[in-house]
N, C-alpha and C positions, 0 to 999 in steps of 0.2 A: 504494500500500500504506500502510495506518495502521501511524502505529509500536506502538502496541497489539498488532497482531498479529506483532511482530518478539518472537523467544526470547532473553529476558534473559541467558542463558551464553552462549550463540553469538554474541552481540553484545558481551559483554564479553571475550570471547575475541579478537575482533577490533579489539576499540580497542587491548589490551594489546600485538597483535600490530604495529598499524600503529605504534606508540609503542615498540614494539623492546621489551619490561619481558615479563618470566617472572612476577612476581610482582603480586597484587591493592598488596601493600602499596608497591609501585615507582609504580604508578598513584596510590594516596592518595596520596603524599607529594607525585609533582608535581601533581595537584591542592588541593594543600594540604587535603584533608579528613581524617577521623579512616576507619580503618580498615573499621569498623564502617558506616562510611555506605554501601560498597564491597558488605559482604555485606548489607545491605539491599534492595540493585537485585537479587537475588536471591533473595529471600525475597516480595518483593513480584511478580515476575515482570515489571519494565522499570527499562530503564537511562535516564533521565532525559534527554531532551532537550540538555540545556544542553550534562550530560557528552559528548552525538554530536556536538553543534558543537563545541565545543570543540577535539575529536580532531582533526577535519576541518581547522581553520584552523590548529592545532598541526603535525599532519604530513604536511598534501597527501592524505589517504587520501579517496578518494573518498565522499559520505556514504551510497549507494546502496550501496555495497560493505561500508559497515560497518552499515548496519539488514538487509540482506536477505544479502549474502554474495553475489548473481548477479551483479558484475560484477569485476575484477582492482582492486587496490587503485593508488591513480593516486596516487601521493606524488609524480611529477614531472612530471605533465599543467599544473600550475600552479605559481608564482612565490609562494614561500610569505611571509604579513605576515611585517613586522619584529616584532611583537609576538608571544611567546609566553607558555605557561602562565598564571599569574595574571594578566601584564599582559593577555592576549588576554583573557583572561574578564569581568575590569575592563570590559573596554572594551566585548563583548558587551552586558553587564549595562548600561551607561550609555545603552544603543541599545535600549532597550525601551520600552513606550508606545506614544505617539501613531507618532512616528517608524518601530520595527517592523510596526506595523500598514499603517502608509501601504504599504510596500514591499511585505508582502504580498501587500496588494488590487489595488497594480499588476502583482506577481508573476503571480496569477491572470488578471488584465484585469477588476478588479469595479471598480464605483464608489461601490457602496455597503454597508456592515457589512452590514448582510441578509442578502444575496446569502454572503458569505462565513459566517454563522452556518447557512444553511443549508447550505453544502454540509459546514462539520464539524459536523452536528447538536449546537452550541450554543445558550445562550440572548445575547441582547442585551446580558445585563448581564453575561455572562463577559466578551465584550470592552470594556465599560465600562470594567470593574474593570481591566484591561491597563492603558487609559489613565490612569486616575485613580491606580493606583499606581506608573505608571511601570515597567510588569511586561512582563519577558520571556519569550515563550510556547515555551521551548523545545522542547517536543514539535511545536508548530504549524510552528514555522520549519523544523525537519527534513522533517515531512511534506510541507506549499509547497515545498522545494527536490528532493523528491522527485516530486512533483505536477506541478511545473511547467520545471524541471530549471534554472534561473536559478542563477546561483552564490552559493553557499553564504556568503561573505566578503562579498558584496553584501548577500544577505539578511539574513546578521546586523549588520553594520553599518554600510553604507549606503556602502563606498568600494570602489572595484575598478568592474566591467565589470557591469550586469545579468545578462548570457549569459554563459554557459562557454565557452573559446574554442573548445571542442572542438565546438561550437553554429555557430559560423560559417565556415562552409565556402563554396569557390568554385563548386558545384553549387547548378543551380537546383532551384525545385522548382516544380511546379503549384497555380495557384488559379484558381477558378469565375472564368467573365471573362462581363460585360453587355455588353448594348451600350443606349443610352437614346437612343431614337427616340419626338420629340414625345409626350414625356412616362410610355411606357412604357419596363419593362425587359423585353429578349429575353435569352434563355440562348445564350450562342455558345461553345462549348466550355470551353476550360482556356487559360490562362497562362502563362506560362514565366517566374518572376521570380528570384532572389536576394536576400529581404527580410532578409538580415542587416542591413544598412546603418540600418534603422528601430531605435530607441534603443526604443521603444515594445513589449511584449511581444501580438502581435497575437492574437485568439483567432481569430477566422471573417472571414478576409480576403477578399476581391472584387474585380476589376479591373472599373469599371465605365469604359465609352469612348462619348463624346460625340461629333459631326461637327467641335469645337472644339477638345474638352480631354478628359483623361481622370485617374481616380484609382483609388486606394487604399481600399477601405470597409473600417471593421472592422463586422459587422454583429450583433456581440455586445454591442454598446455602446447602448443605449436610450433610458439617463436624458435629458435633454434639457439639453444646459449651453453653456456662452459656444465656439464653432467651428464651422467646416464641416460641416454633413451632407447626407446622401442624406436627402431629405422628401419626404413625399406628403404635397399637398394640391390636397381632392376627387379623388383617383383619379391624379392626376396627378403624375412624379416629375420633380425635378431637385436639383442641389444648391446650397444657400444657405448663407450667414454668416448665423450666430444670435451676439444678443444677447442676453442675460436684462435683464426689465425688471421695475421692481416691479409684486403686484399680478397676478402667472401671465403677466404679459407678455413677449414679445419682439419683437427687432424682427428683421427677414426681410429679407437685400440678396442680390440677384448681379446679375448683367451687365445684365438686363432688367428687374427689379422692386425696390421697395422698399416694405415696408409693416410695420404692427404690427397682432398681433393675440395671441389669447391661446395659452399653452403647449399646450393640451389642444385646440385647432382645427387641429393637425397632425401628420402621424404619419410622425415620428422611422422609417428603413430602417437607419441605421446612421450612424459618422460617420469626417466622411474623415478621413484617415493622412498620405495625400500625393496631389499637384496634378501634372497637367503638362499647359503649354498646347501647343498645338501650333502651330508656327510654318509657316504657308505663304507 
């Protein structure tokens, strides 16, 4: 859900309510703003970003609970900062830029601003502008922690846990599993994994398995950069260590081959996550 389409009174209803405060002017005051700024967010028809994180890191209230209302408000699901009010916002606001954005694109699993302008239909140079003024996108960071459900005290600034803990659970779940025989992938059912354990927010994960070894693929992942992938070359797949070299070069190593050639004479399946060789 964009916060766009979240109703500026029902949302300011609920930050007032997770903050314990009956009154608009209870809320300006611990936000240190002026009264007026308050009936603004209603006149204009949204309550500003910053003011949602804020709430959130302020009093545990879930951020899903206070832009849409459909979930119970979770003030002791987590271990609230030491910082509050203005110190919390300070600190927010010093984590904007380059640094916000990185978090983001890994929030998603993108590797490139593109990618991420396309899915909020922006232009390039809105997120320029982030970086170059050191600008915190508060509407964006709500929506990514809504989007992608990463915590919220991560997202905005960069300490705590990627995942909510409520995110990592002792239940497995199912992923597509390969198997790679002389050079082809076969479809062999599902997986049984527990990938909380991966630091990495995975998008389109895959258990591919070797007579050898077996791995992790995320196969969301395309760009071409310095790690392990699943690669096709000429029709044929396995997985290699890439180097980037200059020049659209890299260089190509695993067990059985070493060579260089160029970026664009191989096609990138996805890249690996995690390794496991198997011991016979």
């Amino acid at each position: 859900m964009r916060l766009e389409n979240a109703v500026a009174s029902e949302v300011l209803e609920r930050i007032l309510s997770a903050y314990g405060f009956t009154m608009q002017k209870e809320l300006s005051d611990r936000l240190e703003i002026a009264k007026s700024n308050v009936a603004s967010w209603l006149a204009r028809g949204q309550v500003p970003g910053n003011v949602i994180v804020q709430c959130s890191l302020d009093t545990g209230a879930d951020v899903n609970w206070l832009v849409t209302g459909e979930l119970e408000k979770a003030s002791l699901q987590r271990e609230l900062p030491n910082l509050t009010g203005k110190a919390i916002y300070d600190e927010v606001m010093a984590n904007g830029g380059k640094s916000v954005l990185r978090r983001i694109l890994d929030a998603y699993g993108f590797t490139q601003q593109k990618q991420l302008c396309e899915l909020l239909d922006i232009s390039s140079g809105t997120v320029s502008t982030w970086v170059r003024r050191n600008y915190f996108p508060g509407d964006v960071v709500v929506a990514c922690a809504l989007d992608t459900g990463v915590d919220l005290h991560w997202l905005a600034t960069g300490k705590g846990k990627q995942l909510k803990e409520t995110f990592i659970e002792s239940e497995s779940f199912s992923i597509p599993r390969k198997n790679l025989i002389a050079g082809s992938l076969y479809e062999d059912g599902l997986w049984e994994i527990n990938l909380s354990f991966i630091s990495q927010n995975l998008v389109e994960p895959v258990f591919v398995s070797s007579s050898n070894s077996a791995w992790v693929v995320d196969l969301s992942i395309g760009d071409i950069s310095n790690g392990r992938w699943l690669m096709g070359i000429d029709g044929k797949y396995d997985v290699y260590d890439i180097t980037l070299l200059p020049g659209r070069k890299i260089s190509v190593t695993n067990k059985g081959t070493n060579f260089t050639c160029g970026a664009d004479e191989v096609k990138t399946a996805g890249k690996v996550v995690l390794t496991m060789d198997y011991n016979f």
